[in-house]
PAVEX-849994 format. One line per field, with one value per residue: x, y, z of N, C-alpha, C in turn. Coordinates in steps of 0.2 Angstrom, whole numbers. Layout:
N
n_east: c(X; ...)
n_north: c(Y; ...)
n_up: c(Z; ...)
ca_east: c(X; ...)
ca_north: c(Y; ...)
ca_up: c(Z; ...)
c_east: c(X; ...)
c_north: c(Y; ...)
c_up: c(Z; ...)
END
This chain:
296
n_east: c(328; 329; 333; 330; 342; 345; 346; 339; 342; 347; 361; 369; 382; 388; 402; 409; 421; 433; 445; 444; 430; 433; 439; 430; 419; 425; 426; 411; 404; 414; 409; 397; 384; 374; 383; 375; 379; 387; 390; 395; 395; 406; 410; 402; 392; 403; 412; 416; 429; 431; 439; 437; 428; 418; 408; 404; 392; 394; 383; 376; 368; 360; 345; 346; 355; 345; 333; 340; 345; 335; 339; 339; 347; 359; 376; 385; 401; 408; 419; 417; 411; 404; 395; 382; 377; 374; 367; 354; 353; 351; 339; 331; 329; 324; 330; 326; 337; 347; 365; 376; 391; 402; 415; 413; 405; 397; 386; 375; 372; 369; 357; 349; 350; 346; 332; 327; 324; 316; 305; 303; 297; 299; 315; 324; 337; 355; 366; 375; 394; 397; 397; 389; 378; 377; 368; 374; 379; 370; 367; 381; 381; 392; 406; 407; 418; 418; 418; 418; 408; 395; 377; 365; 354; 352; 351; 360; 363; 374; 382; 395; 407; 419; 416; 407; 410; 417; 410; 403; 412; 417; 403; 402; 399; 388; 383; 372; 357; 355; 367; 370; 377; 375; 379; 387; 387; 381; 367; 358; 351; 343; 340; 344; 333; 324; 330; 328; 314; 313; 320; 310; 301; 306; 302; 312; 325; 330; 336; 343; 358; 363; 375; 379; 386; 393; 387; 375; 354; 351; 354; 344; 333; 331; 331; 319; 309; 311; 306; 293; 290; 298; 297; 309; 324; 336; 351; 365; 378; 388; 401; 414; 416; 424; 427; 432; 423; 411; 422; 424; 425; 432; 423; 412; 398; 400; 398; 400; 391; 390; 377; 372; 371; 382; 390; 386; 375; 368; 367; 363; 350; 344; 346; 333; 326; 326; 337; 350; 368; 384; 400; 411; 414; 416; 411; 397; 394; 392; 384; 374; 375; 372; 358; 354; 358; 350; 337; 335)
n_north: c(649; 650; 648; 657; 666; 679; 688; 699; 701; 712; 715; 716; 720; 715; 720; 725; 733; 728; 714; 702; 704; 715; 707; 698; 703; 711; 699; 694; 707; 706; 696; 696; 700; 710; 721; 734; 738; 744; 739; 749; 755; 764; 769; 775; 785; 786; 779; 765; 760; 749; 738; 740; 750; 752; 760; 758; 762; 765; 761; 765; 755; 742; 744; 756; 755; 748; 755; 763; 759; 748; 736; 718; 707; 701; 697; 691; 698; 695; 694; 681; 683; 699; 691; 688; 700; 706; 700; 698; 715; 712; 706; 709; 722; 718; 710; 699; 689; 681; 678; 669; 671; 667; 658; 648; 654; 655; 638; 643; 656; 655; 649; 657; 668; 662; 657; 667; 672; 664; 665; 678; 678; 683; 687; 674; 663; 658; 646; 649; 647; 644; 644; 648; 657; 653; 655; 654; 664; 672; 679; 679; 676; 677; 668; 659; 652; 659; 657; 643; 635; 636; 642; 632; 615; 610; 608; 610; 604; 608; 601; 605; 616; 613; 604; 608; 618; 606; 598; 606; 610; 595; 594; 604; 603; 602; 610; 623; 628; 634; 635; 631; 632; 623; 626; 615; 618; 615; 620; 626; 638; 636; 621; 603; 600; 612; 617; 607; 608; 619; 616; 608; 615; 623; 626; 626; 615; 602; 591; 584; 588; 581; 585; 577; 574; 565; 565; 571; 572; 573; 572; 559; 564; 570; 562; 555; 566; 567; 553; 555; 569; 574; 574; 574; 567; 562; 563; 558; 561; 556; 563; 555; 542; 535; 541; 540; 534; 546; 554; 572; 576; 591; 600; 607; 602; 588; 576; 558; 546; 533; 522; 532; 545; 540; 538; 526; 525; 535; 534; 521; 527; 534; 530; 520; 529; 530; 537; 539; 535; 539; 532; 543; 560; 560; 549; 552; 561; 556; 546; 556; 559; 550; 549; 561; 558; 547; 553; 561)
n_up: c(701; 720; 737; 753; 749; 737; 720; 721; 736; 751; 757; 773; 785; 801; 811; 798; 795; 803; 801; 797; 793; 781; 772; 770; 765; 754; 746; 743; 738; 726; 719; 717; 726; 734; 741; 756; 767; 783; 800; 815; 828; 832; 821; 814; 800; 792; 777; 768; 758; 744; 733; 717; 716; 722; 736; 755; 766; 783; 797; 813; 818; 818; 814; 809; 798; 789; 789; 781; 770; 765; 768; 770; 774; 786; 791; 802; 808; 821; 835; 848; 862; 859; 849; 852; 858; 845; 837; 843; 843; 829; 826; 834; 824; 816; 805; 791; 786; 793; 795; 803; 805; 815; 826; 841; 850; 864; 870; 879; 875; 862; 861; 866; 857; 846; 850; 852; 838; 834; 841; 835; 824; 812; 807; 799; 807; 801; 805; 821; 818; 806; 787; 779; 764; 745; 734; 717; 706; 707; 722; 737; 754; 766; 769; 759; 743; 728; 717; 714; 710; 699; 694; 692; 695; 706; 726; 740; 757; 771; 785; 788; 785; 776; 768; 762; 753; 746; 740; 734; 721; 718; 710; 703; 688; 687; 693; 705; 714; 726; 740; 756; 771; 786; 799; 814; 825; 843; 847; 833; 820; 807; 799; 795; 790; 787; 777; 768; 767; 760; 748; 742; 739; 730; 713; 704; 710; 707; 715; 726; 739; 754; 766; 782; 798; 813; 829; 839; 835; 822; 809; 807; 813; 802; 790; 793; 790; 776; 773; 773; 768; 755; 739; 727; 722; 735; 740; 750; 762; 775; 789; 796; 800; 805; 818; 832; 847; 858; 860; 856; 841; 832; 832; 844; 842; 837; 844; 848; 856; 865; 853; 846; 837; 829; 813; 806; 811; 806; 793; 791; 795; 785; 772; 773; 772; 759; 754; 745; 750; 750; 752; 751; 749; 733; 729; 731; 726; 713; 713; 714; 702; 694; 696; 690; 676; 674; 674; 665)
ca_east: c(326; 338; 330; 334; 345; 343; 348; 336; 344; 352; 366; 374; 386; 390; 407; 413; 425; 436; 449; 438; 424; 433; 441; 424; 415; 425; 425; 403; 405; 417; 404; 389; 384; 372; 382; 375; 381; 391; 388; 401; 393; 411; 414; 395; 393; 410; 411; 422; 430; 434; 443; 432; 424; 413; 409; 400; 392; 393; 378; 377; 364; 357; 340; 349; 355; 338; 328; 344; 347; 329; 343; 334; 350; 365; 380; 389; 408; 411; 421; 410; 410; 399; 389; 375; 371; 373; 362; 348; 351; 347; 333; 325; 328; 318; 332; 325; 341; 354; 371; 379; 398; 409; 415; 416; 400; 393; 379; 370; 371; 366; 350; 346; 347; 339; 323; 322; 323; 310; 300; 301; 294; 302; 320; 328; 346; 358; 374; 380; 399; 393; 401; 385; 375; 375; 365; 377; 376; 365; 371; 382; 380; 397; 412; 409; 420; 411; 423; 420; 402; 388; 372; 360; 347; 355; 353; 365; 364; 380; 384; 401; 410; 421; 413; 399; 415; 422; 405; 401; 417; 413; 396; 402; 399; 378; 379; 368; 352; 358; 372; 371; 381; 368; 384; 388; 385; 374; 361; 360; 345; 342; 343; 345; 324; 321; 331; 327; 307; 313; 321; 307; 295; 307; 302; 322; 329; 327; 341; 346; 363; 363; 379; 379; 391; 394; 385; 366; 351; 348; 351; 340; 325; 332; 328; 312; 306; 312; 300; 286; 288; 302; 297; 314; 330; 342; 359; 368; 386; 390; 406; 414; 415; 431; 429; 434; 415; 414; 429; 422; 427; 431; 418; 408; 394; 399; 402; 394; 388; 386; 377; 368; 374; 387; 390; 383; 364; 365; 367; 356; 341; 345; 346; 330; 322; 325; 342; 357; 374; 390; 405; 416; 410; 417; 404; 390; 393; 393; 378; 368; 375; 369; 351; 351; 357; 346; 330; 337)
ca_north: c(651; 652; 646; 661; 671; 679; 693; 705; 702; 718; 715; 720; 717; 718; 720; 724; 736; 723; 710; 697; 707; 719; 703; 695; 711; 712; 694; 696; 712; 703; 689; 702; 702; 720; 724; 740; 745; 739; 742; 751; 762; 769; 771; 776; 790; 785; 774; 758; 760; 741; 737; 739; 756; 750; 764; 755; 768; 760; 762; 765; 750; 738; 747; 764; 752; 744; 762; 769; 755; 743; 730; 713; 702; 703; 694; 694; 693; 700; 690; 675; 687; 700; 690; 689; 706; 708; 694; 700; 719; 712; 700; 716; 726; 716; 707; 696; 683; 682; 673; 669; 666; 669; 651; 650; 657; 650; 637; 648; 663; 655; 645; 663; 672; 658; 655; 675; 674; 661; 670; 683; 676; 688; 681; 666; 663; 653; 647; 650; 642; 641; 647; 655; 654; 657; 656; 654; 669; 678; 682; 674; 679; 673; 666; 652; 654; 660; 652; 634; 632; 641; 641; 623; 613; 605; 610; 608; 610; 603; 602; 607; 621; 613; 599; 611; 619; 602; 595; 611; 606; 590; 593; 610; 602; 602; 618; 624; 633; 634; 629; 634; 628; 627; 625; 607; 619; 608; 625; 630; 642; 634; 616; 602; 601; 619; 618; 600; 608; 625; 614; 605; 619; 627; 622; 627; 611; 595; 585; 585; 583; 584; 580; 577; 571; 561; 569; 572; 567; 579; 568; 555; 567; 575; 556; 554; 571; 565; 551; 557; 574; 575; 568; 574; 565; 566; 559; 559; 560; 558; 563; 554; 533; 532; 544; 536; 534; 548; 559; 575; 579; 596; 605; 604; 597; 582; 570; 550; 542; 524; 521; 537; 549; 538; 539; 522; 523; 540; 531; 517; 530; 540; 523; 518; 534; 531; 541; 534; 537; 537; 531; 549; 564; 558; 544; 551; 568; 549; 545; 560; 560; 543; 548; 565; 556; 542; 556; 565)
ca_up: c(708; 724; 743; 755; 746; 728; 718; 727; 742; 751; 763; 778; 788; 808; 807; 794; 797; 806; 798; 792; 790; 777; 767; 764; 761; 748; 742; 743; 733; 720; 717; 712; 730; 735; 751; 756; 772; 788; 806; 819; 832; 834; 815; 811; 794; 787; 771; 767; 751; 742; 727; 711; 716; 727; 744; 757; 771; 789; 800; 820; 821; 811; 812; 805; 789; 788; 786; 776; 763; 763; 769; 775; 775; 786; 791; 809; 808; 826; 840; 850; 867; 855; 844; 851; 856; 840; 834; 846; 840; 822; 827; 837; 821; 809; 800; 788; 787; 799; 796; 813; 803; 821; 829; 849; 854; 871; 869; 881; 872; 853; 864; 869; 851; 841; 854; 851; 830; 832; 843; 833; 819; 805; 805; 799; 807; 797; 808; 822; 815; 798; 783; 775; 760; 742; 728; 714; 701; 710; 729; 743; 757; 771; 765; 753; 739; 727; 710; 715; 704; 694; 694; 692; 697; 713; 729; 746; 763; 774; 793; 789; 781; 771; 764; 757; 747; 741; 737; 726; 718; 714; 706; 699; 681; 687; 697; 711; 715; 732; 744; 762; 778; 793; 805; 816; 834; 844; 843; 825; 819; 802; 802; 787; 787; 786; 769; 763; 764; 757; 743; 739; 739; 725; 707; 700; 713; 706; 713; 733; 742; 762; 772; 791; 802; 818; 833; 839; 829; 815; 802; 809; 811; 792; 787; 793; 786; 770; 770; 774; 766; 751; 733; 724; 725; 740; 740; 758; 764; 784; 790; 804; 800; 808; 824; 839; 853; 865; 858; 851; 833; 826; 836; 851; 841; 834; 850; 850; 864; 863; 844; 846; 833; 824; 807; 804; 813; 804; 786; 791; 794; 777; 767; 775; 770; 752; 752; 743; 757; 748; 756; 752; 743; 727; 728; 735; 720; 708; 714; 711; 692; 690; 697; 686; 669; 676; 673; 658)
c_east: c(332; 331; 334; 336; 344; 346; 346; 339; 351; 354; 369; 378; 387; 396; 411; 420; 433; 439; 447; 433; 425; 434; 434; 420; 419; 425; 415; 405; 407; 412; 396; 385; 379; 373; 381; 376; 385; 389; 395; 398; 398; 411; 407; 397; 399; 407; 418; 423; 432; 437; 436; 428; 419; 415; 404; 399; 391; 389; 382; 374; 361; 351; 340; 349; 350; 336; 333; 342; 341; 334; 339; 342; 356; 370; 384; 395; 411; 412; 414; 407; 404; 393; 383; 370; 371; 369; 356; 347; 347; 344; 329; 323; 325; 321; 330; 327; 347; 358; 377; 387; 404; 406; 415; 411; 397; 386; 374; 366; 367; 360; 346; 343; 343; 333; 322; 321; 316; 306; 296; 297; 294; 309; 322; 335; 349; 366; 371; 386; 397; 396; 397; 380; 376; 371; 369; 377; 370; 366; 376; 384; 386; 402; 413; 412; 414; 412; 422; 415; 399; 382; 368; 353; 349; 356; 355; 363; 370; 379; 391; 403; 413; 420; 408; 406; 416; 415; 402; 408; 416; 408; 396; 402; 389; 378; 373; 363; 354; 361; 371; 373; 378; 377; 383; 388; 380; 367; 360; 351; 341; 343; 339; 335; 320; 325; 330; 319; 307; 317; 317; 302; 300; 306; 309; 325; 326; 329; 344; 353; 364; 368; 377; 386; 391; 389; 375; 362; 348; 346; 346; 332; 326; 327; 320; 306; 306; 308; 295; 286; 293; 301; 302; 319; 335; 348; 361; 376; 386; 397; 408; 415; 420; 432; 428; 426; 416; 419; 424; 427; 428; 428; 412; 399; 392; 405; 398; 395; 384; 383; 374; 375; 381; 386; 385; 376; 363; 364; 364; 349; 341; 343; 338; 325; 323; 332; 348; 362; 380; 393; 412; 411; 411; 411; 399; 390; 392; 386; 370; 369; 371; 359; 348; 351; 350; 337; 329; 332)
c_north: c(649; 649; 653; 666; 673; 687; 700; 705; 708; 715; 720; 718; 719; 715; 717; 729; 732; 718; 708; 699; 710; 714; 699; 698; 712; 706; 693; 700; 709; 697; 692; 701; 710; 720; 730; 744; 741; 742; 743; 757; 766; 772; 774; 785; 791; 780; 769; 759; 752; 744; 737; 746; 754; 757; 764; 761; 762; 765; 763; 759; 747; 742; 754; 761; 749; 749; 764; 764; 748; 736; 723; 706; 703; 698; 697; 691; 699; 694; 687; 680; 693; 698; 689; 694; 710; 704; 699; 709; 717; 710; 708; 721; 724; 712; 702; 688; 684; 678; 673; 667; 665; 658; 654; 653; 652; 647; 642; 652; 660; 652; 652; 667; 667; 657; 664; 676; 669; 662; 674; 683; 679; 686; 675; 666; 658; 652; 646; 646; 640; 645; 649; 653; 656; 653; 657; 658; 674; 682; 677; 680; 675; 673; 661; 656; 655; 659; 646; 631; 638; 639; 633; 621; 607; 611; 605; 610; 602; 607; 610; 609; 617; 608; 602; 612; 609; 599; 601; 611; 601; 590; 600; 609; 602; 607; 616; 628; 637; 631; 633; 628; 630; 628; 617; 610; 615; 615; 629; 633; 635; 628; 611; 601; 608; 619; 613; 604; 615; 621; 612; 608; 623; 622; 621; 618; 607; 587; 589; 584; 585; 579; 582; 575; 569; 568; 570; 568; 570; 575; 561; 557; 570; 569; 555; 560; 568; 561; 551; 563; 577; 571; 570; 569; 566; 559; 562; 557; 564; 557; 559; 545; 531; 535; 539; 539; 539; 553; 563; 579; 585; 601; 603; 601; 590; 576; 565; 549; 537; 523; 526; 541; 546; 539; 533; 522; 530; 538; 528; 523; 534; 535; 522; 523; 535; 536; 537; 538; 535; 537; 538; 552; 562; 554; 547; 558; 560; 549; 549; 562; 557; 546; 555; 563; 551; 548; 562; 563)
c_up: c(713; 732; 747; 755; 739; 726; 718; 732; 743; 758; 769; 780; 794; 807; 803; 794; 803; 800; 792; 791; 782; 771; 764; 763; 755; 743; 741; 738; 725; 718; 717; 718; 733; 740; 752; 761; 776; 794; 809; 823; 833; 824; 811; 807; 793; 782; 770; 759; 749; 735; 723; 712; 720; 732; 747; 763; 778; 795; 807; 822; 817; 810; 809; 798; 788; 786; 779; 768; 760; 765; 772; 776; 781; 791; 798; 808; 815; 832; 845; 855; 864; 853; 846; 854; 850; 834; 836; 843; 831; 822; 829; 832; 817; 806; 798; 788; 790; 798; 799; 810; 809; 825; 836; 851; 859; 869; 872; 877; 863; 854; 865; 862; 847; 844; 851; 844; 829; 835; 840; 825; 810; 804; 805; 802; 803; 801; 817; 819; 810; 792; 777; 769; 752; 738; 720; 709; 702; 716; 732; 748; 764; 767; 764; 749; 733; 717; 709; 709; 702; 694; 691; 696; 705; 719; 734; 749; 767; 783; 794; 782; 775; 764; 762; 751; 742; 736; 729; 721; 715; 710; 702; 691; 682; 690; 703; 712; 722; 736; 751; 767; 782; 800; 808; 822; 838; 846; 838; 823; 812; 801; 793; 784; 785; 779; 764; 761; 759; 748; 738; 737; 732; 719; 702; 703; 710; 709; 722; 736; 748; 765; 778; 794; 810; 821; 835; 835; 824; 810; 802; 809; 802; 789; 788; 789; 779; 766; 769; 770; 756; 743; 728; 728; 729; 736; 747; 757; 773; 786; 797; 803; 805; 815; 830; 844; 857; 863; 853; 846; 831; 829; 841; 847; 838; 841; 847; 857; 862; 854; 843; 842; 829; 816; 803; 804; 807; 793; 785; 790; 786; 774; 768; 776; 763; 750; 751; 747; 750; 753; 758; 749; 739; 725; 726; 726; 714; 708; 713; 704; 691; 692; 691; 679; 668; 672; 666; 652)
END
């Protein structure tokens, strides 16, 4: 089983027609993906041809591809200053799951669409600044690569993009049920507790690994959830040990302020919730061998 995404899932995409849309519409496609349509109100009743034979038709609006194609999932790869009349178009259209892959969208504006997805009580957003989700052998939905691992009984969920990549690397000899990257914005739809409970509720997961990083307190509320609510193994990894107090990191939402959001309080609260912290990934990918040989 898969959290999220699954081999049912029909995709779209707000633009796709565009650079980066075209390149990972076809890398989605190429990894057994059902993209079934694109939005482009200029370019609406044409078709996208890819490589492999694939011919995707591109809509006028998410809720034209949603009647035409049953679509419930889709995917925004449209500059920051758009995205969220294109978020809120697909929120208003019904869309199921929403992945916000574009960087540089104004806190404002991603405060405005995630209060309206969760208003709306019918989509999940995953993102904004987030590099997506798949499902290993079944769907991905963004631009994970989609080569790195294979199916398993291990699920992910990371702050940041690339360390979901390298950790599904590391542990690509146990595979994945699911890996998703919620984003490090400091307003993100889907957050590491909405996939630790979706992990625990799937009976495929057996085995957790949640990075974090400097910044906020996610991984401090992540941790408490875990005590009270998680009876599978996590393992943890928080990026950030060495970033200098006060200097934000990488992206607007990984600042510290005094011991609030270091790397260290946010390892002490994990530890102290029953989760083993490695010091790198290598480690911490060690440490969830040792707990799955450990149950073998």
């Amino acid at each position: 089983m898969s959290i999220f995404l699954d081999s049912d899932s029909k995709v779209i995409v707000q633009g796709m027609t565009g650079s980066e849309g075209m390149k990972h519409s076809q890398r989605m496609l190429d990894s057994g993906t059902q993209v079934v349509g694109g939005v482009n109100p200029r370019k609406a009743g044409t078709e996208v041809e890819f490589e492999g034979g694939a011919s995707v038709p591109v809509f006028g609006s998410v809720a034209e591809a949603i009647e035409s194609t049953g679509a419930n999932v889709s995917v925004v790869f449209v500059p920051p200053r758009f995205a969220k009349a294109a978020a809120v178009e697909a929120i208003e259209a019904g869309i199921e799951l929403l992945i916000v892959i574009t960087e540089g969208i104004p806190v404002k504006d991603s405060a405005e669409f995630v209060n309206l997805a969760l208003a709306s009580g019918t989509t999940r957003i995953i993102g904004p600044n987030c590099p997506g989700i798949i499902s290993p052998g079944q769907s991905n939905a963004g631009i994970i690569p989609a080569n790195i691992t294979g199916p398993g009984k291990v699920g992910l969920v990371s702050k940041s993009g690339t360390l979901t990549y390298q950790m599904m690397y590391e542990l690509s000899d146990l595979g994945f049920t699911t890996c998703i990257g919620i984003g490090g914005d400091p307003v993100i739809g889907t957050t590491h507790i909405d996939a630790l409970a979706a992990f625990e509720a799937d009976p495929e997961t057996e085995a957790i690994v949640m990075i974090g990083e400097i910044g906020g307190d996610a991984e401090e509320r992540a941790a408490a959830f875990i005590a009270e609510n998680v009876t599978k193994p996590v393992v943890g990894y928080v990026a950030g040990f060495t970033a200098p107090e006060g200097k934000t990191m990488g992206h607007a939402g990984a600042i510290v302020s005094g011991s609030a959001g270091t790397a260290q309080a946010k390892k002490e609260a994990l530890e102290a919730a029953g989760v083993k912290v490695g010091k790198t990934p290598t480690e911490t990918a060690e440490l969830l061998r040792e707990i799955v040989r450990a149950s073998a």
